[in-house]
matplotlib code that plots the C-alpha trace (Angstrom):
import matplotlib.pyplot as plt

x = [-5.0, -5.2, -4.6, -3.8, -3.5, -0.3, -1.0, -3.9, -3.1, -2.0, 0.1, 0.6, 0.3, -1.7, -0.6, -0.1, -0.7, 1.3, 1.1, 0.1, 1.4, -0.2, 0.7, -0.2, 0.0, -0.4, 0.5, 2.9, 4.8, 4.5, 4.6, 4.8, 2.9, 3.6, 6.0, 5.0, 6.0, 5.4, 4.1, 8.0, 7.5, 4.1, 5.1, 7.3, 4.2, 3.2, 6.4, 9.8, 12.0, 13.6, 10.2, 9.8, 8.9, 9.1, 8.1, 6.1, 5.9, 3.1, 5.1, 8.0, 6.6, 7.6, 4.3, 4.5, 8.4, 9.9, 10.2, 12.5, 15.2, 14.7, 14.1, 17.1, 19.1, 17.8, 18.0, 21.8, 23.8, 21.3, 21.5, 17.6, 17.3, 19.1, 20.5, 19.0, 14.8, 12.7, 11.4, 9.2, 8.1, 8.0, 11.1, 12.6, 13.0, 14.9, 18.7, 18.0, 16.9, 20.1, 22.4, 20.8, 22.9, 25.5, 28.9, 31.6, 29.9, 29.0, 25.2, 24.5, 20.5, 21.1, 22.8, 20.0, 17.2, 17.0, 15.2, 13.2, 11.0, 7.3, 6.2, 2.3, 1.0, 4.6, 2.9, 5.4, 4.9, 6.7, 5.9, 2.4, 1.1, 0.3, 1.1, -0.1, 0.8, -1.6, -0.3, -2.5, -2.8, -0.9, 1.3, 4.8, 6.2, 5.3, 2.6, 1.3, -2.0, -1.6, -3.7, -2.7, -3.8, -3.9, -5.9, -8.1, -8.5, -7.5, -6.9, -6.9, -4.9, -4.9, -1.5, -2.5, -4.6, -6.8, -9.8, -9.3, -9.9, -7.6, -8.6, -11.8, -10.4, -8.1, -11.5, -12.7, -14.6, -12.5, -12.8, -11.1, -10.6, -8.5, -9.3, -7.4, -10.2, -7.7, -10.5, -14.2, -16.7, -15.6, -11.9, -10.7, -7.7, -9.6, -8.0, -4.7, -6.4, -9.8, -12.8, -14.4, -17.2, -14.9, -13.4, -17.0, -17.9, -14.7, -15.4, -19.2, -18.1, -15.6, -17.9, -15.8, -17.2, -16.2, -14.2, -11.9, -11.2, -7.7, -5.3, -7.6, -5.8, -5.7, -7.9, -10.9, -13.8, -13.7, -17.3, -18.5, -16.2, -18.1, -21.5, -20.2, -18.3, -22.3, -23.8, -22.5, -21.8, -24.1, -21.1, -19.5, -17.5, -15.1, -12.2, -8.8, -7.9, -4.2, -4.2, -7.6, -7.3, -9.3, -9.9, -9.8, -13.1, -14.4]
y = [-3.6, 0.2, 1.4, 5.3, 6.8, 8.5, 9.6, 8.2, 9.7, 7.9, 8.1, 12.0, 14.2, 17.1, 20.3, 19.8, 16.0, 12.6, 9.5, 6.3, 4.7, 3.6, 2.6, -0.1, -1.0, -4.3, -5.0, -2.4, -3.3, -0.4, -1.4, 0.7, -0.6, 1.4, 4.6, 6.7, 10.6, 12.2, 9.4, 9.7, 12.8, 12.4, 8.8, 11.1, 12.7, 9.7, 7.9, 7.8, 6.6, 4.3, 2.7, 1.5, -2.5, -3.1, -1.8, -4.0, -2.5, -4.0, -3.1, -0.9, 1.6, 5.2, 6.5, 3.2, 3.6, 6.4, 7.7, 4.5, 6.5, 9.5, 6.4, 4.9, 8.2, 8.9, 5.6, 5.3, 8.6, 9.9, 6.8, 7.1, 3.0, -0.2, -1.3, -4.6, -3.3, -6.1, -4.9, -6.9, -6.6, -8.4, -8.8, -6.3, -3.0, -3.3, -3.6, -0.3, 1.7, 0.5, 2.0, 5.2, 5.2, 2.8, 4.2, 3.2, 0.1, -0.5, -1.7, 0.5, 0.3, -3.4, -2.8, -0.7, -2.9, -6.6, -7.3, -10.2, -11.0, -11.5, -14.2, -15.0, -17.6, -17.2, -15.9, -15.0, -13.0, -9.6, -8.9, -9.5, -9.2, -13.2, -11.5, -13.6, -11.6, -12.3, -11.7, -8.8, -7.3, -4.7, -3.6, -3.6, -4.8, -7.5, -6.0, -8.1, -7.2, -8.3, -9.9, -9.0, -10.7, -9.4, -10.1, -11.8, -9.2, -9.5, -5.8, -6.6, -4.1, -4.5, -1.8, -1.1, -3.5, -4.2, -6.4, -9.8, -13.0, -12.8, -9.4, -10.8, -13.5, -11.3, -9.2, -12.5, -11.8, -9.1, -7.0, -3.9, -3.7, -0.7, -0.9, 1.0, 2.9, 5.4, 6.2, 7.0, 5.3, 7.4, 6.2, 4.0, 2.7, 0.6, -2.3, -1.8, 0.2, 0.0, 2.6, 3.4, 1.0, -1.7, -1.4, -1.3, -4.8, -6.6, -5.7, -6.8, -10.2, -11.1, -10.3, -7.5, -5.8, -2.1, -0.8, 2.2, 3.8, 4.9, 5.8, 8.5, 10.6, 14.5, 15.5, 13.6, 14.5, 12.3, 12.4, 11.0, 8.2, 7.6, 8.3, 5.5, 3.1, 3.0, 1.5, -1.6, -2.0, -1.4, -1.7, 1.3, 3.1, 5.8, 7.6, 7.3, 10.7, 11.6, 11.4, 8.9, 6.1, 3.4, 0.2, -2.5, -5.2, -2.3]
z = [14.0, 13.2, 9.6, 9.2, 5.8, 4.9, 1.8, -0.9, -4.1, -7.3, -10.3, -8.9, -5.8, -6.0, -4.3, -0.5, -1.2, -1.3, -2.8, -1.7, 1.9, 5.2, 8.8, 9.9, 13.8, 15.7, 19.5, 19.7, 16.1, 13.2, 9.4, 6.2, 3.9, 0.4, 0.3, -2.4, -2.7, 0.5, 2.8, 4.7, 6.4, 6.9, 8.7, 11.0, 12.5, 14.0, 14.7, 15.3, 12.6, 14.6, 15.9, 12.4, 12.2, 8.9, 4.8, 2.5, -1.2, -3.6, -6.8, -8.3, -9.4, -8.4, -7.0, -4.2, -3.4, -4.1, -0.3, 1.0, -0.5, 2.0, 4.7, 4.0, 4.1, 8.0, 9.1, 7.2, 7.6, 10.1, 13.0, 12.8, 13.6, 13.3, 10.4, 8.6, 8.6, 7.2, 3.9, 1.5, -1.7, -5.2, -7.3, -9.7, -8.6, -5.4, -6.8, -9.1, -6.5, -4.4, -7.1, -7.2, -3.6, -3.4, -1.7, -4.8, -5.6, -2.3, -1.3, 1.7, 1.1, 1.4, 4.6, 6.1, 4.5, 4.9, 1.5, 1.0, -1.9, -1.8, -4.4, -4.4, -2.0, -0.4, 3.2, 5.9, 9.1, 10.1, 13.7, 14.4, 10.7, 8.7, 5.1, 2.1, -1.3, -4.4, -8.3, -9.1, -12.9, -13.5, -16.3, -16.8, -13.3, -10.6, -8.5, -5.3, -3.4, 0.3, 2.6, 5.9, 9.5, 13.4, 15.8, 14.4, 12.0, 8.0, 6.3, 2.3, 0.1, -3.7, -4.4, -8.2, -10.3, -13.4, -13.0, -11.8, -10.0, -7.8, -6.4, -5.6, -3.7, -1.9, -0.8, 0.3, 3.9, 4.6, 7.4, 5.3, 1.6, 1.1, -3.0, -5.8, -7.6, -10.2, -12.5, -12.7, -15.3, -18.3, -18.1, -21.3, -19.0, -16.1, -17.7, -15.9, -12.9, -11.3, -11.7, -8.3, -9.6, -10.4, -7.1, -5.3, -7.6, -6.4, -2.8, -2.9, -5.1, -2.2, 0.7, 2.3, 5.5, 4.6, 1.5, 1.5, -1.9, -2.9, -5.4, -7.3, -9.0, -7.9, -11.0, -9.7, -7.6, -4.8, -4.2, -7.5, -6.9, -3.8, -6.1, -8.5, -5.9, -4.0, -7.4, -6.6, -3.2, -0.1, 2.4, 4.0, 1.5, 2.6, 0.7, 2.2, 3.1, 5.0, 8.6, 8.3, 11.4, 11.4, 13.2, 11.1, 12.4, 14.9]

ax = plt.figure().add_subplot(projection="3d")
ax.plot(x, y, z, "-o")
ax.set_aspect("equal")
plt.show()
C-alpha cells in the first residue's frame, strides 16, 4: 500500500499550497482519500481521471471536500470516467453539495458518484482497501477517522479530531498514523483539533509504528511541530508534505 500526499494543509492553503487529500494505491486500484482545496489538480499529476477507484471523505467540511466539485465536473461534462464512482463518507453534506450542481432539479453528482454512507464500525471494502470508519470528535458535523487495510498493511487516518478514545484505538498497532496535529502547545482550541503533541500521545498510546503529522495550518512552523510531536513519541515522525510517497509497513 503506497500513500502520497496531495496536499497537507488545514482549515486554509497557504500560497502555492492545498488542503488536505491523499492517494492511496493497492494492487493496481487508486483511492482519494480527502479532497480539500487543491488536492484535484494535484491528483492529475499522478493519474488519470478516469483511473480513479474510488473517494472516501472523513467529514463535511470545506477544507476535506471542496475539490469533488471540480471532479465531478471532469468526470460529468468532460467524459473523464465512468459514471457511478464509489464515494464514501459520513452523512450530511453530500445532498448540499449536489445542489450546488444539479441540472433543473436534476442530481447529476449523484449520477457520477455512487454515494454511500460511512457509519462507525460499518467496515466495507472498495477495491483492495478493508475500511473500518471510527466516530471521531469534532464539532459541528459527523467526522469519521478511517482505518484502512492492504496487504497486510493497516494505514490509520484521523480526518479532523479533538482528543479521544477512539483515536487511540484507531492508532492501535498501526503501521501508519497519518495524525491531524492543527495547532502547537500554545493553542486554546486543541479541544476540537489536536496539537502536534496531542497527536504524538495518541500515536504512542495506540502503539503506531511511524506517525505522519498533518493538517497544520499555513501559519505554523512545521519544525516546532516536529520539536513538540518528539516529546511524546520516540517513533518516526515526519510531516506530510505534497508529492511525499510512502510505503506504508516498509
Amino acid at each position: 500500500m503506497r500513500l502520497t500526499v496531495l496536499g497537507s494543509q488545514g482549515t486554509w492553503p497557504g500560497a502555492a499550497r492545498e488542503c488536505c487529500g491523499y492517494l492511496l494505491s493497492a494492487d493496481g486500484f487508486n483511492l482519494w482519500l480527502d479532497a480539500g482545496t487543491g488536492t484535484f489538480a494535484r491528483l492529475q499529476e499522478h493519474l488519470p481521471v478516469g483511473d480513479l477507484g474510488g473517494l472516501l471523505i472523513s467529514h463535511g467540511h470545506a477544507d476535506h471536500f471542496l475539490d469533488i466539485i471540480p471532479a465531478f465536473y471532469a468526470r460529468h461534462y468532460g467524459g473523464l470516467g465512468t459514471p457511478g464512482l464509489p464515494f464514501h463518507s459520513p452523512p450530511g453534506f453530500t445532498d448540499l453539495a449536489a445542489l450546488l450542481v444539479s441540472e433543473a432539479g436534476r442530481n447529476v453528482m449523484g449520477e457520477t458518484y455512487d454515494f454511500t454512507k460511512a457509519m462507525p464500525g460499518g467496515v466495507f471494502e472498495v477495491g483492495p482497501f478493508r475500511v473500518t470508519p471510527y466516530e471521531m470528535t469534532h464539532i459541528g458535523v459527523p467526522s469519521l477517522g478511517y482505518r484502512i487495510e492492504a496487504d497486510g498493511k493497516v494505514l490509520s487516518y484521523t480526518g479532523d479530531t479533538g482528543p479521544c478514545d477512539e483515536a487511540i484505538k484507531l492508532a492501535q498497532d498501526a503501521d501508519l498514523f497519518l495524525c491531524e496535529a492543527t495547532y502547537q502547545n500554545d493553542s486554546e482550541l486543541s479541544f476540537f483539533h489536536l496539537s502536534a503533541l496531542q497527536a504524538a500521545e495518541h500515536a504512542a498510546a495506540g502503539g503506531a509504528s511511524r506517525l505522519v503529522l498533518t493538517h497544520m495550518t499555513p501559519n505554523l512552523d512545521p519544525g516546532v511541530s516536529l520539536e513538540q510531536a518528539a516529546v511524546a513519541y520516540d517513533g518516526s515522525i515526519d510531516v506530510a508534505v505534497p508529492d511525499m510517497v510512502i510505503e506504508v509497513g516498509a
